[in-house]
TORPAMI-779579 format. One record per residue (C-alpha): residue number from 0; z, y, x; residue in three letters. Coordinates in nm, 2 decimals. Each point is the difference from the previous one (the first is absolute). Example, Ala and Ser with C-alpha at 12.3 -4.5 7.8 and 13.67 -1.06 7.14 Angstrom:
<num 0, pz 0.78, py -0.45, px 1.23, residuo ala>
<num 1, pz -0.07, py 0.34, px 0.14, residuo ser>
! end
This chain:
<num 0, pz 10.58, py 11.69, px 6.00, residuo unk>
<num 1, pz -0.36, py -0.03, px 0.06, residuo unk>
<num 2, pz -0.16, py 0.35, px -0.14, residuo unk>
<num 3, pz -0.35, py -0.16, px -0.02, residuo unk>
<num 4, pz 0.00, py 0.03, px -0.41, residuo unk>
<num 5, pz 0.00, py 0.37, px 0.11, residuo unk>
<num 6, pz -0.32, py -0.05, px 0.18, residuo unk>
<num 7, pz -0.18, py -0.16, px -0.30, residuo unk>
<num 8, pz -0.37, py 0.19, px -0.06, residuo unk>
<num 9, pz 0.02, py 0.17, px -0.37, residuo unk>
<num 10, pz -0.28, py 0.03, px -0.24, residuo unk>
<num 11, pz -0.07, py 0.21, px -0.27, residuo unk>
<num 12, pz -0.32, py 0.10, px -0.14, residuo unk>
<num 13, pz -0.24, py 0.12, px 0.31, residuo unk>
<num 14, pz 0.32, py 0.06, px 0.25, residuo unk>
<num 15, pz 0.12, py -0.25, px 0.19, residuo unk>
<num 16, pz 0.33, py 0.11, px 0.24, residuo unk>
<num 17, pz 0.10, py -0.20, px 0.29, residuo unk>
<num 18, pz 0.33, py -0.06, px -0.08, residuo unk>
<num 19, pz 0.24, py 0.12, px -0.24, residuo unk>
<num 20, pz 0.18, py 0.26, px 0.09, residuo unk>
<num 21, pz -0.04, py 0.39, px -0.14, residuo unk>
<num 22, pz 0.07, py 0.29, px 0.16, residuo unk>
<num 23, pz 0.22, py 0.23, px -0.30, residuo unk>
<num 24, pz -0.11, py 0.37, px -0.09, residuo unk>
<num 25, pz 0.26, py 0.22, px 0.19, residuo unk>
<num 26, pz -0.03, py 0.36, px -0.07, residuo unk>
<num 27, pz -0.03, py 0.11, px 0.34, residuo unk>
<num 28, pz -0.04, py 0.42, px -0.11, residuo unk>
<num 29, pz -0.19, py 0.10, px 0.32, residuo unk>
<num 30, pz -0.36, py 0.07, px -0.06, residuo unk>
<num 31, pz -0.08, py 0.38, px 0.03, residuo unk>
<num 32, pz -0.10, py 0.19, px -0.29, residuo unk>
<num 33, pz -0.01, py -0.34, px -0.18, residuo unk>
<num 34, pz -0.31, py -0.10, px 0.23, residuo unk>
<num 35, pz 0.04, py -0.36, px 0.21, residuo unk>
<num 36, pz -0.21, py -0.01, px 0.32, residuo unk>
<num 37, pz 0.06, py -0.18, px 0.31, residuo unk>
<num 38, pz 0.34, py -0.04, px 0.03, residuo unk>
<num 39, pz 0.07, py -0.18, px -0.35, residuo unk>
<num 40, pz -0.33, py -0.22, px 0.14, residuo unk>
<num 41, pz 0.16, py -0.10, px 0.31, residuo unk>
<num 42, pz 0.32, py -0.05, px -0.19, residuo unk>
<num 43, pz -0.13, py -0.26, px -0.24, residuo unk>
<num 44, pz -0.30, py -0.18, px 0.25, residuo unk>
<num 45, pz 0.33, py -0.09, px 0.25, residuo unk>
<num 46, pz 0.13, py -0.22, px -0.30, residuo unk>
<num 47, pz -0.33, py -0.14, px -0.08, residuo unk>
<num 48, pz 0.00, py -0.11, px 0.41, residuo unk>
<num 49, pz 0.33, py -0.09, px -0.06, residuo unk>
<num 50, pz -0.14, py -0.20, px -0.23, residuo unk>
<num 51, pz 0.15, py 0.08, px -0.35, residuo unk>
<num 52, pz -0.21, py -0.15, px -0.25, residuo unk>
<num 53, pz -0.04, py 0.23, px -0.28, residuo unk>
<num 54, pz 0.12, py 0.38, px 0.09, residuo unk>
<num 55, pz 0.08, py 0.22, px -0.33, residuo unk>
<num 56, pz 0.01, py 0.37, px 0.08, residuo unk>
<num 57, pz 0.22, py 0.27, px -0.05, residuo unk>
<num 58, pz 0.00, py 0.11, px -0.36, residuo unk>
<num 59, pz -0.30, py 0.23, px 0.01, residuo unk>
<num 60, pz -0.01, py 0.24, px -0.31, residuo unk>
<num 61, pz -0.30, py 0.05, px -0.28, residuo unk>
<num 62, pz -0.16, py 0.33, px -0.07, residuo unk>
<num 63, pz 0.26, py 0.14, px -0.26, residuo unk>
<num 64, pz 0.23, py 0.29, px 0.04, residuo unk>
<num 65, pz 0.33, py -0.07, px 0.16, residuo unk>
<num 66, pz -0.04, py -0.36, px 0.05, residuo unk>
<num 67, pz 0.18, py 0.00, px 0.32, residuo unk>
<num 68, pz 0.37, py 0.07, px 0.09, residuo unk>
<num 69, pz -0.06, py 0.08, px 0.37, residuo unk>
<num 70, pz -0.21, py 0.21, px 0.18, residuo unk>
<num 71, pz -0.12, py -0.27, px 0.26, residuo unk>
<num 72, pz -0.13, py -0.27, px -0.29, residuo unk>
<num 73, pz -0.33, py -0.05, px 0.07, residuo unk>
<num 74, pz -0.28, py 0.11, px -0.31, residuo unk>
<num 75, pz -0.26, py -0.28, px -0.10, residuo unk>
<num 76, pz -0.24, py 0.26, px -0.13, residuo unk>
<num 77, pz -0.25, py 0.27, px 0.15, residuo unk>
<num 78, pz -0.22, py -0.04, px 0.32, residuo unk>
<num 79, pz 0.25, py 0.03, px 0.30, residuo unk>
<num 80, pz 0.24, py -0.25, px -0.15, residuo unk>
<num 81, pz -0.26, py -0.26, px -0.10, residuo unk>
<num 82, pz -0.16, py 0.07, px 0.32, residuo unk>
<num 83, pz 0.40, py -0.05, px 0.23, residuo unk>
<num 84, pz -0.05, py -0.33, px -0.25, residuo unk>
<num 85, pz -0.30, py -0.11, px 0.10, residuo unk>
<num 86, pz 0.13, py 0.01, px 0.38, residuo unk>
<num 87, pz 0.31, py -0.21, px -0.09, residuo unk>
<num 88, pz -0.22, py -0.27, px -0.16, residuo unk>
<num 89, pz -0.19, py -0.02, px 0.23, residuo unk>
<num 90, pz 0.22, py 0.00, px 0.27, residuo unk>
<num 91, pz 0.17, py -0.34, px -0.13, residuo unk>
<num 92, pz -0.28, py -0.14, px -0.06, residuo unk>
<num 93, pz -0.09, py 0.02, px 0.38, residuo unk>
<num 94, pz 0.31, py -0.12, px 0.06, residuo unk>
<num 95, pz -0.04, py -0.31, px -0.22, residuo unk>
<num 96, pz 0.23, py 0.09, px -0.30, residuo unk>
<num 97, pz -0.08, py 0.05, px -0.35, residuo unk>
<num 98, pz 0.18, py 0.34, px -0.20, residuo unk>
<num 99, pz 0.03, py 0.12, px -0.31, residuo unk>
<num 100, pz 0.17, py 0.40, px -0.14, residuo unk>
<num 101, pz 0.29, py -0.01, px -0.20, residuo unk>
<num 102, pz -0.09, py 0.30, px -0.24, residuo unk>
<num 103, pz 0.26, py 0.17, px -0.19, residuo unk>
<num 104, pz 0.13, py 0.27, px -0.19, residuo unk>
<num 105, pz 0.35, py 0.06, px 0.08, residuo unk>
<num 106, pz 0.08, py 0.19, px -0.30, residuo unk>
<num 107, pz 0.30, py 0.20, px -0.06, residuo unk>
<num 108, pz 0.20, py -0.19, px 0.31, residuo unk>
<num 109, pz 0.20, py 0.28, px 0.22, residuo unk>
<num 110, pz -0.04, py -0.06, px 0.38, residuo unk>
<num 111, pz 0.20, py 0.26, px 0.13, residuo unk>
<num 112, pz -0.07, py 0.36, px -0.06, residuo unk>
<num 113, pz -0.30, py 0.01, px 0.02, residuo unk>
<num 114, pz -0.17, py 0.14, px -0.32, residuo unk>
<num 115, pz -0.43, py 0.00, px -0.07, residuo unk>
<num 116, pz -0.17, py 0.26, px -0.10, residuo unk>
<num 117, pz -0.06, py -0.17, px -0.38, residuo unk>
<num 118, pz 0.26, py -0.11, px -0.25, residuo unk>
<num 119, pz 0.06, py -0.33, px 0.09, residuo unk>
<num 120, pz -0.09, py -0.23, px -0.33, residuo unk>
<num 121, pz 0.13, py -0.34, px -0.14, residuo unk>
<num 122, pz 0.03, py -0.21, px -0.37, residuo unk>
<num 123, pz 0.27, py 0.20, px -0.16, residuo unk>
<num 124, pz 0.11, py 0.34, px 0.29, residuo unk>
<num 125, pz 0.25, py -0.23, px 0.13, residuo unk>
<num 126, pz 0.05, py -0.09, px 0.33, residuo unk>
<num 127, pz 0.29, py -0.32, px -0.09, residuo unk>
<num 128, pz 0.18, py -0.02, px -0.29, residuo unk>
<num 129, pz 0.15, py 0.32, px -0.13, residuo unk>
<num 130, pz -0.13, py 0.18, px 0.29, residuo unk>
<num 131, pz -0.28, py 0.26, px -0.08, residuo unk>
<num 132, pz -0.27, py 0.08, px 0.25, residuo unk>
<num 133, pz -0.38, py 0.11, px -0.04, residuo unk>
<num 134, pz -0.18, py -0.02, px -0.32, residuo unk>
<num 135, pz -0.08, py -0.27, px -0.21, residuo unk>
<num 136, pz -0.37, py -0.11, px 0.01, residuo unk>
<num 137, pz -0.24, py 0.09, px -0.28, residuo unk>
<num 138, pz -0.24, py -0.30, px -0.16, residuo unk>
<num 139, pz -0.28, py 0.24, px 0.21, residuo unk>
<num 140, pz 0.21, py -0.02, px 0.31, residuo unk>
<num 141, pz 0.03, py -0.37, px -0.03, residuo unk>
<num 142, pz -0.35, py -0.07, px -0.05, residuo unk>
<num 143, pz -0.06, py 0.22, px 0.30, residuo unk>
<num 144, pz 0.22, py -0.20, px 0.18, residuo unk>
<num 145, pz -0.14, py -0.31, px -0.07, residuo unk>
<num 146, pz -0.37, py 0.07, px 0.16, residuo unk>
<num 147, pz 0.17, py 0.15, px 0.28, residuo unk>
<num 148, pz 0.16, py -0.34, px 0.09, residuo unk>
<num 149, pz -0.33, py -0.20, px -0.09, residuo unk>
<num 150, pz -0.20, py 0.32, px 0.25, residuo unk>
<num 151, pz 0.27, py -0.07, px 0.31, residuo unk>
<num 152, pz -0.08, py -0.41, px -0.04, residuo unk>
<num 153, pz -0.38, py 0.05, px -0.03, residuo unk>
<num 154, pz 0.00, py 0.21, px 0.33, residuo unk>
<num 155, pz 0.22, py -0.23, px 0.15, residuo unk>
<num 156, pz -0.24, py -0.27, px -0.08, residuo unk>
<num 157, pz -0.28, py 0.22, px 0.13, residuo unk>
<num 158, pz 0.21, py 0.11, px 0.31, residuo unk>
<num 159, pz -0.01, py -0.37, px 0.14, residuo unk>
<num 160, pz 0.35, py -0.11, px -0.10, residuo unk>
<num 161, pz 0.10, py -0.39, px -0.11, residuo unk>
<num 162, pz 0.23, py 0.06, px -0.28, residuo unk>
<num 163, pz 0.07, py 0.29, px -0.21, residuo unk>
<num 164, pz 0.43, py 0.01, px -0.10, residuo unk>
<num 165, pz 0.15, py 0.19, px -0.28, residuo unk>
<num 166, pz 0.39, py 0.08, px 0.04, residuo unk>
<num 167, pz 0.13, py -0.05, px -0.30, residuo unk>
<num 168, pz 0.38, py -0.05, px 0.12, residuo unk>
<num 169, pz 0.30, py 0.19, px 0.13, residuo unk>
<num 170, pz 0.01, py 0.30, px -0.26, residuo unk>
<num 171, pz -0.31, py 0.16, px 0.02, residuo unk>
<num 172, pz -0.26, py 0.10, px -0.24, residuo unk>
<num 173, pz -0.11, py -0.34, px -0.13, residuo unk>
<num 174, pz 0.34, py -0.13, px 0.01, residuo unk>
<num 175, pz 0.12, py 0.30, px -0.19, residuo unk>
<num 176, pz -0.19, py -0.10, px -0.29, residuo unk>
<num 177, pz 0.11, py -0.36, px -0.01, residuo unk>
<num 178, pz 0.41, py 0.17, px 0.06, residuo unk>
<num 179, pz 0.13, py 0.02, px -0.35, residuo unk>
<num 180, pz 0.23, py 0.23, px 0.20, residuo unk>
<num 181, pz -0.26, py 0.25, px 0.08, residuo unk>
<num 182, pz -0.26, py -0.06, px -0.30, residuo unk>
<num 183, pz 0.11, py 0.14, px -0.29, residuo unk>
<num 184, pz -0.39, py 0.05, px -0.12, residuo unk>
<num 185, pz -0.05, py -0.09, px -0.39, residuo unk>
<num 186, pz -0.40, py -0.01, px 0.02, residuo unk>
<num 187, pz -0.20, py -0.34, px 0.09, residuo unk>
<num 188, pz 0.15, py 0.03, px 0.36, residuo unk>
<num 189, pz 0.36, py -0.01, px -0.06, residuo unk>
<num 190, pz 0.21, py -0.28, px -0.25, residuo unk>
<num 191, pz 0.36, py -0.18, px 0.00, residuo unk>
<num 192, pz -0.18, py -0.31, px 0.16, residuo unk>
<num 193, pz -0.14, py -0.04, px 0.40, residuo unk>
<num 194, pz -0.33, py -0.10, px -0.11, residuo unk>
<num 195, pz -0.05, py 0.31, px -0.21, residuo unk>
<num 196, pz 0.15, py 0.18, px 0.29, residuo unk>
<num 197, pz -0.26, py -0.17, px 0.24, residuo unk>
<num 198, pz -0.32, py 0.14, px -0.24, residuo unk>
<num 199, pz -0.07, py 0.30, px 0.29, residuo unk>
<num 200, pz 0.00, py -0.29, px 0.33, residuo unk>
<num 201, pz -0.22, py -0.21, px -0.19, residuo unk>
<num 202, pz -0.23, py 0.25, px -0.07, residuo unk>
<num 203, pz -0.01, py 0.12, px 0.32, residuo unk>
<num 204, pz -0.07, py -0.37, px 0.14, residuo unk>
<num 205, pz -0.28, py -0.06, px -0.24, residuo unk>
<num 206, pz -0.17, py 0.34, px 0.11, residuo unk>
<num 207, pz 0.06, py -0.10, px 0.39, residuo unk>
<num 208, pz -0.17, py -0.36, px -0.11, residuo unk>
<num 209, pz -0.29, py 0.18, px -0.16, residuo unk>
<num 210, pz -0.04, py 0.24, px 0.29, residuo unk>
<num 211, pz -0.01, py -0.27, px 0.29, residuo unk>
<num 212, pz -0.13, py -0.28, px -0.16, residuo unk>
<num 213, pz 0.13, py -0.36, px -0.09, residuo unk>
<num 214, pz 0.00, py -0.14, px 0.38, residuo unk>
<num 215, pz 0.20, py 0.26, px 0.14, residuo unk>
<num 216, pz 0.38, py -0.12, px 0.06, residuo unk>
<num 217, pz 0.23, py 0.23, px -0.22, residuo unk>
<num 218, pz 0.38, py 0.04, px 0.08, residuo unk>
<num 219, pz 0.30, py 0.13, px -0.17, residuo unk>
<num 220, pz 0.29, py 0.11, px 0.11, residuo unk>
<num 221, pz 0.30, py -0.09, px -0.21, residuo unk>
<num 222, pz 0.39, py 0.04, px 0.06, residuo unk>
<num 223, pz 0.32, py -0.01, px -0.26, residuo unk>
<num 224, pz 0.21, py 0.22, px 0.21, residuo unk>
<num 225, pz -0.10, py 0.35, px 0.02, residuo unk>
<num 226, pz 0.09, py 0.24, px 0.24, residuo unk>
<num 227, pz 0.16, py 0.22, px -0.26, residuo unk>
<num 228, pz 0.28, py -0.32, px -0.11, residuo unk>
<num 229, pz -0.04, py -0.31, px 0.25, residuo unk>
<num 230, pz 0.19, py -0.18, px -0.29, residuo unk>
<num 231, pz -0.32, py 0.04, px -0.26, residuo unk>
<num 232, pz -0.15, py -0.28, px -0.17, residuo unk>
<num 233, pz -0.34, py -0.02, px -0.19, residuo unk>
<num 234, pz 0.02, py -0.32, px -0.11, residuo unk>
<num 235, pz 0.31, py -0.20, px -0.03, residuo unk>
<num 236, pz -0.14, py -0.30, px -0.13, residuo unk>
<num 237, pz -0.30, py -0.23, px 0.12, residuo unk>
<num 238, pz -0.14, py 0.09, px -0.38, residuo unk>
<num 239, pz 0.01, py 0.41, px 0.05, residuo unk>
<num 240, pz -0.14, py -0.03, px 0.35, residuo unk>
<num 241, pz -0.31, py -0.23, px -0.16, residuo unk>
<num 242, pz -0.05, py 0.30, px -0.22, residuo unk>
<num 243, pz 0.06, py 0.22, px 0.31, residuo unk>
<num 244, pz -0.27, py -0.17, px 0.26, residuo unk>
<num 245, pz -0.21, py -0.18, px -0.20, residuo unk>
<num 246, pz -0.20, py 0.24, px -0.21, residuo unk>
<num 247, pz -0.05, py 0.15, px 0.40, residuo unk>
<num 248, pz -0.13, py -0.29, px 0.12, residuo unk>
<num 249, pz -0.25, py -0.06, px -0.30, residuo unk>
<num 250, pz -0.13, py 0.40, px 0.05, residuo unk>
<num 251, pz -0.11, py -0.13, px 0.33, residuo unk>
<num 252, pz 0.30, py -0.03, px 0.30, residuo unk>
<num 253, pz -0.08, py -0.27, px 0.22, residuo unk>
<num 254, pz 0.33, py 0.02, px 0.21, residuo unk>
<num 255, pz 0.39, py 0.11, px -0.10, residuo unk>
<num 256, pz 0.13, py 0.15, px 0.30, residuo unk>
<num 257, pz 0.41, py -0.06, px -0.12, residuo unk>
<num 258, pz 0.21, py 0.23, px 0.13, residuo unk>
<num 259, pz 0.35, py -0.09, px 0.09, residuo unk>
<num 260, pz 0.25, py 0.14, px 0.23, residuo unk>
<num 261, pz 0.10, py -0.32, px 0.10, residuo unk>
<num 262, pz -0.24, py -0.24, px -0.04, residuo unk>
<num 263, pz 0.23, py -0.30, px -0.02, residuo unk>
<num 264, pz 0.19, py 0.10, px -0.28, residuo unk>
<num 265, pz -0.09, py -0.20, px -0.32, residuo unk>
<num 266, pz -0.15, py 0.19, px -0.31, residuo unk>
<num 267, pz 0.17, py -0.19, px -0.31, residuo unk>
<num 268, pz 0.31, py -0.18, px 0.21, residuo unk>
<num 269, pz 0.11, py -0.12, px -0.35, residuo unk>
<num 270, pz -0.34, py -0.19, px -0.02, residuo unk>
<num 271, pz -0.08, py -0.09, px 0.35, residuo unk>
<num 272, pz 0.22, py 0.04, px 0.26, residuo unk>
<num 273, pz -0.29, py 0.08, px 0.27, residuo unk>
<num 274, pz -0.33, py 0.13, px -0.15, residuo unk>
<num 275, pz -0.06, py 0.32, px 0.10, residuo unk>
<num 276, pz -0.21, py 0.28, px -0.13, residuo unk>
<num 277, pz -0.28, py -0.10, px 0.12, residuo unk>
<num 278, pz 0.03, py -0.31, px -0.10, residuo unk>
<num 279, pz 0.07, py 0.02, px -0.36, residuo unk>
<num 280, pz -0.27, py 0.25, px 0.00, residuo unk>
<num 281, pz -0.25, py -0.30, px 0.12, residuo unk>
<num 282, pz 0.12, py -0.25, px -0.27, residuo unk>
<num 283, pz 0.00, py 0.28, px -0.25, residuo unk>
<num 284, pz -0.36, py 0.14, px 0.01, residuo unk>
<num 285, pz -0.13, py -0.27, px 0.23, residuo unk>
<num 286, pz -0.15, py 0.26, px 0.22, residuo unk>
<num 287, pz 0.04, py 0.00, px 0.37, residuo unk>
<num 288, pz 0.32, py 0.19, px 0.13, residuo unk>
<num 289, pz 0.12, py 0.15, px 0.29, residuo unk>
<num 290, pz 0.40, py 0.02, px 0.09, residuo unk>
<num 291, pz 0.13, py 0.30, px 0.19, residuo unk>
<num 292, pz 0.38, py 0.11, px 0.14, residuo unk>
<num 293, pz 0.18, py 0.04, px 0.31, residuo unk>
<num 294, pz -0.22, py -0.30, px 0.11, residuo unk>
<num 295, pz 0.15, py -0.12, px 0.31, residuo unk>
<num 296, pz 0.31, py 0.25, px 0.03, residuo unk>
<num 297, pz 0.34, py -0.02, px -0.07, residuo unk>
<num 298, pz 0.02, py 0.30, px -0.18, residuo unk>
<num 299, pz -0.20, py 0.15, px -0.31, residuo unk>
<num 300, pz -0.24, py 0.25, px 0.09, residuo unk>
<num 301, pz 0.14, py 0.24, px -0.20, residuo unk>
<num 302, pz 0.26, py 0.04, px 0.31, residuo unk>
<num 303, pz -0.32, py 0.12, px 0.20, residuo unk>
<num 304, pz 0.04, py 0.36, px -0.20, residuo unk>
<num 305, pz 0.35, py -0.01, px 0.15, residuo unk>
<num 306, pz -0.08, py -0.03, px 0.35, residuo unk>
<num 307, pz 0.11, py -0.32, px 0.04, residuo unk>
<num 308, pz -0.15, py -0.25, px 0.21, residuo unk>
<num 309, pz -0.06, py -0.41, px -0.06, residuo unk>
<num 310, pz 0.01, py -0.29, px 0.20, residuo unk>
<num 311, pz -0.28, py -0.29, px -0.09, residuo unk>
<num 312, pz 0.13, py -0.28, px -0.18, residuo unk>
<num 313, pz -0.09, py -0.29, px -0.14, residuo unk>
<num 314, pz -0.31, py -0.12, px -0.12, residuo unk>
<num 315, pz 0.08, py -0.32, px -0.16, residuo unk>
<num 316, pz 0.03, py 0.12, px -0.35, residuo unk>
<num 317, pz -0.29, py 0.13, px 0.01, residuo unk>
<num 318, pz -0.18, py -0.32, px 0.16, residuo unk>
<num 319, pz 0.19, py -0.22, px -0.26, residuo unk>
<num 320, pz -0.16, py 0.24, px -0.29, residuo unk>
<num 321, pz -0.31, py 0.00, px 0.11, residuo unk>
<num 322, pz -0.07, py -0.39, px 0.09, residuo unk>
<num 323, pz 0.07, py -0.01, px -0.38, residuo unk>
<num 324, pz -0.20, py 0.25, px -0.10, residuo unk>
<num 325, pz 0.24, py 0.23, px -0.19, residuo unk>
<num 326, pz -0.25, py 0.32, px 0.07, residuo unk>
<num 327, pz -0.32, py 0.00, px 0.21, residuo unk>
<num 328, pz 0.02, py 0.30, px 0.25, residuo unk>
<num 329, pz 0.33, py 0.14, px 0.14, residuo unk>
<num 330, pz 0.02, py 0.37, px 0.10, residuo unk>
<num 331, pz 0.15, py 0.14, px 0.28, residuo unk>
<num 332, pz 0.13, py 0.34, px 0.08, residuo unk>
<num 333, pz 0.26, py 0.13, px 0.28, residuo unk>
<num 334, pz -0.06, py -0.25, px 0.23, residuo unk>
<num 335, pz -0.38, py 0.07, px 0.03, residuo unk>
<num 336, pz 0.11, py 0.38, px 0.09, residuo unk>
<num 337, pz 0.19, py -0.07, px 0.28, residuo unk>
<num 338, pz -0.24, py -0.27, px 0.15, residuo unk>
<num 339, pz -0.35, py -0.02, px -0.15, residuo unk>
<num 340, pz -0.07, py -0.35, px 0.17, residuo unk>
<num 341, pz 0.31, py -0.14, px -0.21, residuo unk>
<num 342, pz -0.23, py -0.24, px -0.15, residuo unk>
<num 343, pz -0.15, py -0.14, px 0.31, residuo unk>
<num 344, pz 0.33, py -0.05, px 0.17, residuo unk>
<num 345, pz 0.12, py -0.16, px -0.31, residuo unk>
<num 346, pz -0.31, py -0.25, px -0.01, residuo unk>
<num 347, pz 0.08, py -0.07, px 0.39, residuo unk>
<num 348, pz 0.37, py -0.05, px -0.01, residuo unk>
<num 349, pz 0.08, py 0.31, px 0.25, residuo unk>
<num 350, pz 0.26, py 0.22, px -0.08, residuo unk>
<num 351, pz -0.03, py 0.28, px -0.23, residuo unk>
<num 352, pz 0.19, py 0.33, px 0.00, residuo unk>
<num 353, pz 0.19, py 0.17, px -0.23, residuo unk>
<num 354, pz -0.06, py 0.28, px -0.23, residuo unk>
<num 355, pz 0.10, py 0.35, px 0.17, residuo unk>
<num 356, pz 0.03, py 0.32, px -0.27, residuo unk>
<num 357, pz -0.10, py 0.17, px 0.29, residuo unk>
<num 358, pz -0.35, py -0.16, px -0.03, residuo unk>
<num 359, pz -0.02, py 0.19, px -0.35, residuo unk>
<num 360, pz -0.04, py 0.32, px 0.14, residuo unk>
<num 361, pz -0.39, py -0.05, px 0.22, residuo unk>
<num 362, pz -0.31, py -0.22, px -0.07, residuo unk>
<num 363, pz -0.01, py -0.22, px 0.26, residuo unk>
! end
């Protein structure tokens, strides 16, 4: 099939990207003392020659205690980071691509054994259902919390960057409070229902709005699965996940970046047998989506954290669901770590390689 609808320019607000294809936040966990510099610079400018045309950073954490799970996770706060920030902007920007930071806060997650210096913090001390971690955040601590996030998308505004993402997905601390599995609160940011649930991400949103104004291209990052229970579900209707996204989207999102592991894989089978995430995310909210998962593989990526490797397959899915516009953007991830000019070999019909764990272990 011809990949041209890939290829299509996309507008919204003041950014326009040359084609439609993102590069997905993958924690990489290898900047020094939290600091990025030249290497994450290089590492993200070779996919913006390669000609990716949206690249969303690592996550990148906000100025709170124990907000990230790894040692390498870059900060998004205090002059050296903002400064190794400043070079990475720039440095796609000379290369032609446009960038936004992911910023995060990964909550009570584990990573391995590695433990920070603070209590880690979350909704309710839990880390997953049933499963205590941390302590459980104070009004104070929440509030605190929220004008760190709106701080880390003001200076990424100020630092040069396109786009400005909060993860919201995949079990960490904003997902934690929309988990009924891991908020138990009974205060204004807890409740039976997902749109109570969703009070602290809104909030947050509407204080990122206010910090970088109403031109500035807001994403959210939004998943069912979790990396505690890949089996967890949000919103099992089309009606809970309109209470879910929506209120979002009216705080001020601009984009849904919909996580899936396999992007393919329909959200309500009984309802449609093909719309995705994304997708009913788009005809829900009627805000712009982008659709991410194992994008071009023929394995999920969650087989990457196994060592395994994946062959390319095909992309005719993914051409057939975007002539019809069923999302707006489609992310990519694996692929553009083993070879950061997958996109230009894609829009030139050469061959493309593989994914290689192996690749997981440098910046290159």
């Amino acid at each position: 099939m011809s990949t041209d609808t890939l290829f299509r320019p996309f507008q919204l607000k003041g950014l326009t990207l040359a084609n439609r294809i993102v590069m997905a936040p993958m924690t990489r966990a290898m900047a020094p003392e939290g600091i990025p510099g030249k290497a994450q610079a290089d590492y993200y400018s070779r996919r913006a020659a390669g000609e990716v045309g949206l690249i969303l950073t690592e996550g990148t954490v906000i100025d709170r205690p124990a907000a990230r799970n790894l040692p390498g996770i870059p900060f998004f706060h205090g002059d050296a980071a903002s400064a190794g920030w400043a070079q990475v902007a720039r440095a796609v920007h000379e290369a032609g691509g446009k960038i936004g930071p992911q910023i995060w806060h990964t909550g009570s997650t584990r990573a391995g054994e590695w433990q920070p210096a603070a209590p880690v913090e979350s909704p309710s001390g839990l880390v997953g259902p049933d499963d205590p971690r941390g302590v459980a955040m104070t009004e104070e601590d929440i509030a605190d919390t929220v004008a760190a996030f709106a701080k880390a998308a003001q200076n990424a505004k100020a630092l040069g960057f396109d786009v400005v993402e909060l993860h919201g997905a995949h079990g960490y601390l904003i997902d934690q409070f929309f988990w009924s599995g891991t908020n138990l609160r009974h205060d204004a940011f807890g409740g039976a229902s997902i749109r109570e649930r969703a009070r602290f991400a809104a909030e947050a949103v509407r204080a990122v709005r206010a910090a970088v104004g109403p031109d500035f291209p807001l994403l959210l990052r939004v998943s069912q699965w979790k990396q505690q229970d890949y089996g967890a579900r949000l919103a099992t209707t089309p009606e809970e996940m309109t209470d879910w996204l929506l209120p979002l989207v009216e705080a001020g999102v601009d984009v849904l970046h919909c996580s899936q592991r396999r992007f393919w894989e329909p959200e309500f089978a009984d309802l449609d047998p093909v719309l995705n995430f994304a997708g009913w995310a788009k005809k829900l909210t009627g805000a712009a989506t982008i659709s991410v998962g194992s994008v071009g593989l023929n394995s999920d990526f969650l087989s990457a954290f196994t060592g395994k490797s994946s062959e390319q397959s095909s992309l005719d899915d993914l051409i057939a669901r975007m002539d019809r516009n069923e999302f707006d953007l489609i992310a990519v991830g694996r692929a553009l770590i083993s070879d950061p000019n997958w996109v230009q070999k894609v829009r030139q019909g050469d061959q493309v390689q593989g994914f290689d764990a192996a690749d997981l272990k440098e910046l290159a």
